[in-house]
C-alpha positions as CSV (number, residue, x, y, z in Angstrom):
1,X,124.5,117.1,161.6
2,X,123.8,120.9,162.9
3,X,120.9,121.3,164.6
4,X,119.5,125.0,166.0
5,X,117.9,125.1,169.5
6,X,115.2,127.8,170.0
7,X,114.6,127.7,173.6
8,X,114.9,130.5,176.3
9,X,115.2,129.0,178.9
10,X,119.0,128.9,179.7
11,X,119.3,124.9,181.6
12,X,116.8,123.2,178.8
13,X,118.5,124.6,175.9
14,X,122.4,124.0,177.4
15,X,120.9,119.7,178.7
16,X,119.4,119.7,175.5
17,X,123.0,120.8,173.4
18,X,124.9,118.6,175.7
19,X,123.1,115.9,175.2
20,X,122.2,116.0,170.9
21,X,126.2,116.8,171.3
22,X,127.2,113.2,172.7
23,X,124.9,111.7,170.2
24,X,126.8,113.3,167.2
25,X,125.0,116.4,166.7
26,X,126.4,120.1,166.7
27,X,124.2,122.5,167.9
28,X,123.2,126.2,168.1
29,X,121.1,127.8,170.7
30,X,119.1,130.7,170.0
31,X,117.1,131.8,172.8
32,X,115.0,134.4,171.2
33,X,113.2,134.4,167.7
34,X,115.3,137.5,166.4
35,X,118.4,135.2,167.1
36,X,116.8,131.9,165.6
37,X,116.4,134.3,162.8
38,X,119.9,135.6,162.7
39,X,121.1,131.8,162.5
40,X,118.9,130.4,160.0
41,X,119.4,133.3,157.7
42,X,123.4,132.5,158.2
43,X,123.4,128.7,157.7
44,X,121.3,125.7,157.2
45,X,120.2,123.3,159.7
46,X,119.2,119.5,159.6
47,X,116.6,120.1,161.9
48,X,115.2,122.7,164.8
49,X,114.4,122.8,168.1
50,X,111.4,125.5,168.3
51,X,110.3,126.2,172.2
52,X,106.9,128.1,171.2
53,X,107.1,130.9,174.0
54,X,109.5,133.4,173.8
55,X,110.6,136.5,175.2
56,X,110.3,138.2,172.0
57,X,107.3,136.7,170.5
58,X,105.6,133.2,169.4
59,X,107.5,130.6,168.1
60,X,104.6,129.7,165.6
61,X,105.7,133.1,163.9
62,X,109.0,131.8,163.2
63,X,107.6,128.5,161.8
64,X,105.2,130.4,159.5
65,X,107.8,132.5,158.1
66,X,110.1,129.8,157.3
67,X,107.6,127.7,155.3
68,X,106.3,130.7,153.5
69,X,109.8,131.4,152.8
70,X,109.8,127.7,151.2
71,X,112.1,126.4,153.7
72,X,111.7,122.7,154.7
73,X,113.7,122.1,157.5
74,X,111.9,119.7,159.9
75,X,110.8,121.5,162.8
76,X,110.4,119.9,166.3
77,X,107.8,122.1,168.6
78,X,108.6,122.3,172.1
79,X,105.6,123.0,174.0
80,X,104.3,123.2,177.8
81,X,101.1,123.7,176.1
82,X,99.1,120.6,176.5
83,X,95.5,121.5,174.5
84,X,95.1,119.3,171.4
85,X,94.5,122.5,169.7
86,X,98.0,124.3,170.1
87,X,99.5,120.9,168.9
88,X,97.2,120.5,165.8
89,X,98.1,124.5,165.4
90,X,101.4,124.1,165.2
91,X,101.3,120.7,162.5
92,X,99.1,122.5,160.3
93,X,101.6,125.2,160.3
94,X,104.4,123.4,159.0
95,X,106.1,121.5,162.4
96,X,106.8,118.0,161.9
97,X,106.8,116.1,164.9
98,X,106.2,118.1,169.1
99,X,107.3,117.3,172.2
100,X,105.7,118.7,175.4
101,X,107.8,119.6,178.5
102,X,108.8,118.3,180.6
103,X,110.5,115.7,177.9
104,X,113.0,113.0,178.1
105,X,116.2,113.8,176.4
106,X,116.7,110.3,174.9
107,X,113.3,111.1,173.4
108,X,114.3,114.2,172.0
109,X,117.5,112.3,170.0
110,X,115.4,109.6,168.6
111,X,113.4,112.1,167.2
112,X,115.7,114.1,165.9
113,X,117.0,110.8,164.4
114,X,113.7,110.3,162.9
115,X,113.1,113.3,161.2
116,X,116.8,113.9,160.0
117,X,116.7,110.0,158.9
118,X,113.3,110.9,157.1
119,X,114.9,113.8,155.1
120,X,117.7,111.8,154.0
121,X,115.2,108.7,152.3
122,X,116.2,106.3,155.6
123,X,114.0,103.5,157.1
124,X,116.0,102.8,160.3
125,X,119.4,104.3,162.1
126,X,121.6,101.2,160.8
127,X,122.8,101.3,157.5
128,X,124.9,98.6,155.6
129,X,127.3,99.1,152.8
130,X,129.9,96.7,151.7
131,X,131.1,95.2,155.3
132,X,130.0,98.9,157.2
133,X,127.9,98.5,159.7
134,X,127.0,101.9,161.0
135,X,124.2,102.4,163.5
136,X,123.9,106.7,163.9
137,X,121.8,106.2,166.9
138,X,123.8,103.7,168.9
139,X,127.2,105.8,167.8
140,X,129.0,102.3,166.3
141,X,130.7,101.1,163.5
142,X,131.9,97.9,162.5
143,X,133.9,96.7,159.4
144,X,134.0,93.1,158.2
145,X,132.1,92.4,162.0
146,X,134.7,93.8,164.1
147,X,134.5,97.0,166.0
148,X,135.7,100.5,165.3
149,X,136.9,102.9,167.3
150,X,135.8,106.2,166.0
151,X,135.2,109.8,167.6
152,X,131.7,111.4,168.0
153,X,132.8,114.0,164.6
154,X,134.2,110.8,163.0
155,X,130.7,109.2,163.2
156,X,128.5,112.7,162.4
157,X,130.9,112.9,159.3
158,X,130.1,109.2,158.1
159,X,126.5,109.8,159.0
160,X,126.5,113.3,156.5
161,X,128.2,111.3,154.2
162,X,126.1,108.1,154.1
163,X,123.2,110.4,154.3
164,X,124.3,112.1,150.6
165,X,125.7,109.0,149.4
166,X,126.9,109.3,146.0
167,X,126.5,113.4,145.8
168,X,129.9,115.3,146.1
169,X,129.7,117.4,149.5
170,X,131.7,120.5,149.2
171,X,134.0,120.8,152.1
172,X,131.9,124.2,153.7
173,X,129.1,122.1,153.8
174,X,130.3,119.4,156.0
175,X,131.7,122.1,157.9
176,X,128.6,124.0,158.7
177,X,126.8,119.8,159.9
178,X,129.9,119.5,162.0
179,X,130.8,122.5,163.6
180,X,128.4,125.3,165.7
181,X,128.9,128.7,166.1
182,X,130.8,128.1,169.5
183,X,133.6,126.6,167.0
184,X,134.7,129.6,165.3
185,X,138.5,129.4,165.7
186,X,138.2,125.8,164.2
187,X,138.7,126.7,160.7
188,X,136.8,124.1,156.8
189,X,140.7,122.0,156.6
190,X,140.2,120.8,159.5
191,X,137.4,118.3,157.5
192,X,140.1,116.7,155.5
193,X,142.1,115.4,159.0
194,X,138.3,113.7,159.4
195,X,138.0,112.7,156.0
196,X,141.9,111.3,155.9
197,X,141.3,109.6,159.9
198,X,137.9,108.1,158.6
199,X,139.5,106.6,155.3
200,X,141.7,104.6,157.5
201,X,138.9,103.5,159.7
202,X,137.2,102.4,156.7
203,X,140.1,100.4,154.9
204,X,138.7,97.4,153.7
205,X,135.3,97.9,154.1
206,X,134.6,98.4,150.3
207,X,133.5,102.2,151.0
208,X,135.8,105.1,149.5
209,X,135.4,108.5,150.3
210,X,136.8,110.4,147.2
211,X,138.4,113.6,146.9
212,X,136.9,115.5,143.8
213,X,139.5,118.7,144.4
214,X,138.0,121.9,144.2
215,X,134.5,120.3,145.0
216,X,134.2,118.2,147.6
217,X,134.3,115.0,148.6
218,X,131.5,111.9,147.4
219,X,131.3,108.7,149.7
220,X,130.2,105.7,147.9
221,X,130.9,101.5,147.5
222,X,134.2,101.0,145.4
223,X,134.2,100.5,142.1
């Protein structure tokens, strides 16, 4: 899942990439509100990362514009601000969860596993379908009980798959929740060497991920 970073300051927003990136997530950083602008106008997000003060204004204007624009993409406020009243602000302006700096890293993905589980309809990180056993936040999968080895894309595919289960994806879109900005010589076929290497993975498990040509492609239990 893609995930934009609005932060200016350079080390919190590169930890904070590095880190959602070993947990499955692609990321953006924009480190001013004309750039988070740029970006969100471009493609859509499964979550952001809003820092409130920046160079070029207040991140609260950024959040206002979005949700009067009728955008709902859950918005996580980072804040060194620690007054009840710039929190409250900022939920009653449309953020859906805050953290306030300094913050742990491991805190920030199991947020961002929250709110992106949230949007999807899900309860909890593991999800079971036939003999799959995926956990998104622990990065494993299991069929029939044994362990799979799969790559950190391998797994944020599944996860955008499971997450739209039963809905054809078109191949851009998985694109865009796999890939950043930073991966622009990467070109969309590269999604159907995931989708054929995660097929394999998945052999037995009772979970097909079909190819509707022209369309997409629609994970769901076989038969």
């Amino acid at each position: 899942m893609r995930i934009l970073i609005v932060e200016d300051t350079t080390d919190v927003a590169e930890a904070a990439s590095a880190s959602l990136g070993r947990a499955g997530f692609a990321c953006d950083i924009a480190p001013t509100l004309a750039d988070a602008r740029a970006c969100a106008d471009i493609t859509g997000y499964a979550a952001i990362v809003l820092d409130l003060n920046l160079p070029d204004g207040s991140g609260r204007d950024f959040l206002r514009e979005r949700r009067r624009a009728g955008d709902l993409t859950p918005v996580l406020v980072l804040t060194a601000q620690f007054s009840v009243e710039d929190r409250v602000g900022a939920l009653d302006e449309g953020a859906d969860d805050y953290l306030v700096k300094p913050f742990d890293l491991r805190e920030l993905e199991a947020r961002l596993r929250a709110l992106t589980r949230r949007e999807a309809g899900r309860a909890e990180n593991r999800v079971r379908l036939g003999s799959l056993d995926f956990d998104a936040g622990a990065q494993s999968l299991r069929v029939g009980g044994a362990a799979v080895t799969a790559t950190r894309r391998e797994l944020a595919l599944l996860n955008l798959l499971i997450a739209n289960r039963g809905r054809i994806m078109p191949k851009e879109r998985l694109f865009d929740g796999l890939f950043g900005f930073e991966n622009a010589d990467v070109g969309t076929n590269t999604i159907e060497l995931y989708v054929a290497r995660l097929r394999k993975k998945l052999s037995g498990s009772g979970v097909v991920i079909e190819t509707h040509r022209g369309l997409g492609y629609r994970l769901d239990l076989d038969g």
